[in-house]
C-alpha positions, 0 to 999 in steps of 0.5 A: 500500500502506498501513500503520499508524501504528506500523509506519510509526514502527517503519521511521522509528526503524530509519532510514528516512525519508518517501521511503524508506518510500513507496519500500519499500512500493511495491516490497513491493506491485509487485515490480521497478521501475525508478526511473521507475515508482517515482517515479510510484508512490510520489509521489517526485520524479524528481529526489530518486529515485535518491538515495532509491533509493542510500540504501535499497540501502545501508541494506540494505532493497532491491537492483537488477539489474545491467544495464540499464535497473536494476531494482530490488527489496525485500529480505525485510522480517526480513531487512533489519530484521536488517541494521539491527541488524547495522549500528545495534550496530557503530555503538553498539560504535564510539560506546561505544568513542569516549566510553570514550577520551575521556570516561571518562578526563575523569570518572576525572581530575576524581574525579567519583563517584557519590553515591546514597543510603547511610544508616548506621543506629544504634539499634534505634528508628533501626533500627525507624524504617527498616524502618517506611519500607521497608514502607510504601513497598512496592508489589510486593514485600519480601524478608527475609533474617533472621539468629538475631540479627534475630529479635527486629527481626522480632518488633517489625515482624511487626505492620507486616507483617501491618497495612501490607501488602496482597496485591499485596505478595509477602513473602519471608521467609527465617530462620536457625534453626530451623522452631519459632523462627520459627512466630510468623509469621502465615501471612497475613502472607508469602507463603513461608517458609524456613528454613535452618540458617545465614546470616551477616548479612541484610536487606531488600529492597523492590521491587528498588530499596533495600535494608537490610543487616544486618552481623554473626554474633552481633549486627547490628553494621552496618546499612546502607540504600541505594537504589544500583543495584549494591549493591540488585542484588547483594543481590538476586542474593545472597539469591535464591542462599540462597532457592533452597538454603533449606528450604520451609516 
């Protein structure tokens, strides 16, 4: 029985090795065989095969009969793959487990942080330097969450919206406020936009992978960029919390 290439490096990344896979493959094609006809059929050593055989059954890929002379037989090919799944997250659970004790503690002793990227930005042009970046560097996808107070920051970027970005890049514009202040968007500039009656402070977020927060009620007190996992994640999750209760214009 032949397989293909992929297949066969599927069986060697769920444990099993050259013999066993040859073993398998010709129990899958004849049914039961005891160890002498396998070894035969599967061009393994007579010598290497009740230790190939021992593996398989414990790995949970074939059983045998329980009298002699021993038979043996494939487990259903799901059946077995689940198995392995069983066995391969008990593993995990127990390594996790083992680094958690011993390492984790070593980690947290010696104060060694994280460092990413986290950038306080102060200014309007240091501010309007930032978004420019932001922009160009997207590829997929930008989300703006606009407070009344970023409205004036839109009105100065709007142009690099509608120059820089092309439409494999989804904008997602939502502003605080009402429908008439913000109809001096171009259409061809966003892909949607929506309008709700309050937010309390906003941002950007390109690609889902760095994010511009802006701080404040009346004005942008703090603005902060960061391309750390978490905190771009969590802005995410949080403006696609106000998208979905926000207005469809």
């Amino acid at each position: 029985m032949t397989i293909n290439d992929e297949t066969r490096f599927a069986l060697r990344e769920l444990g099993l090795n050259a013999y066993e896979i040859d073993t398998y493959l010709v129990l899958l094609s004849s049914g039961q065989m005891t160890a002498m006809e396998i070894s035969q059929q599967a061009n393994v050593p007579y010598s290497k095969m009740y230790e190939v055989l021992n593996s398989l059954k414990e790995k949970g890929w074939i059983k045998s009969s329980e009298t002699r002379p021993f038979k043996y037989y494939p487990v259903p090919p799901l059946e077995a793959t689940r198995f392995t799944k069983l066995q391969l997250e008990d593993k995990y659970a127990k390594w996790e487990k083992a680094i958690s004790k011993t390492l984790q503690p070593l980690y947290e002793k010696h104060e060694i942080v994280e460092r990413p990227d986290i950038l306080i930005l102060r200014g309007q042009q240091a501010v309007l330097l930032k978004v420019e970046e932001v922009f160009r560097k997207a590829t997929l996808e930008l989300v703006i969450a606009a407070p009344e107070f970023a409205k004036p920051l839109i009105v100065m970027t709007e142009p690099f919206l509608e120059n820089w970005l092309n439409k494999t890049v989804n904008v997602k514009l939502m502003a605080a406020g009402t429908k008439d202040a913000w109809l001096f968007i171009k259409k061809h500039a966003i892909g949607e936009l929506r309008i709700r009656d309050h937010m309390f402070g906003g941002g950007i977020i390109a690609d889902g992978k760095e994010a511009m927060l802006f701080l404040g009620e009346d004005k942008p007190n703090l603005v902060i960029w960061s391309n750390h996992v978490g905190l771009v994640g969590f802005a995410r999750e949080y403006f696609q919390f106000l998208w979905d209760s926000s207005a469809k214009i």
